[in-house]
N, C-alpha and C positions, 0 to 999 in steps of 0.2 A: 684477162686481167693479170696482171703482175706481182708474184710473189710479192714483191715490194719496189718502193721507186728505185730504178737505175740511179746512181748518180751523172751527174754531166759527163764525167767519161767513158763508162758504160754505156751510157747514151752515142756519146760519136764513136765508140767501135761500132755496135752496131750498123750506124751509117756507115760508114767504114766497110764495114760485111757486105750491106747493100749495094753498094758502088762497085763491089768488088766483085759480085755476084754478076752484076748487070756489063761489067768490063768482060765478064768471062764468056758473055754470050747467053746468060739465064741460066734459069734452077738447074734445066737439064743437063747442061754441061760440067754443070757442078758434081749432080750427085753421080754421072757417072765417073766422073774422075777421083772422087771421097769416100763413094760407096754409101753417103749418108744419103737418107730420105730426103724428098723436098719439103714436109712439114718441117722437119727436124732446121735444116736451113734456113727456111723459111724463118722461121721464131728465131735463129739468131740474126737475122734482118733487120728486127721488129728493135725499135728503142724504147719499148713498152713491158719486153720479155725479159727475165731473169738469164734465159738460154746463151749459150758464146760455143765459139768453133774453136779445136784446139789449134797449137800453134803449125802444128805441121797440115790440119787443112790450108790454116790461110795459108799458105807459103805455095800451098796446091792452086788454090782459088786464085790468088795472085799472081801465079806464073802462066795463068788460062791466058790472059787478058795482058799479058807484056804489051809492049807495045803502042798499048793505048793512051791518053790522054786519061791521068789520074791513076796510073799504076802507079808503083803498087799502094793498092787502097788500105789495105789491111796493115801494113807491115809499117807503112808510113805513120798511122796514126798510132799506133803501138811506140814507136819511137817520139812521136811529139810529145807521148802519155809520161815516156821517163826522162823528156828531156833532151835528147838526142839530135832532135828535129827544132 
């Protein structure tokens, strides 16, 4: 259950996180690359959880997964959040 409701853009980082996670190849490449747990990931995944990755993971999470269709997932929505995008 959630500290409290994310608002809508808390909500799409999280997806964001997710996408980002899933572009990288899964949790495992994640947390070997971040050093974070895969719960701890995991929950910033979740658009239900208070939890978020700092900005220097995504920047890690999203250089996994260059290349792909949807990078960068993280960095992107961050930039649509201030406008940028």
């Amino acid at each position: 259950m959630a500290d409290r409701d994310l608002s809508p853009e808390e909500q799409r980082l999280a997806r964001a996180t997710k996408l980002a996670v899933q572009l990288a190849g899964g949790l495992g490449n994640c947390v070997e690359e971040t050093g974070k747990s895969s719960s701890q990931l995991s929950r910033c995944c979740s658009p239900e959880l208070i939890d978020s990755i700092s900005i220097r993971d995504a920047v890690i999470i999203d250089s996994i997964g260059f290349g792909k269709a949807g990078h960068p997932a993280i960095l992107s929505a961050y930039a649509r959040l201030l406008g940028g995008v």
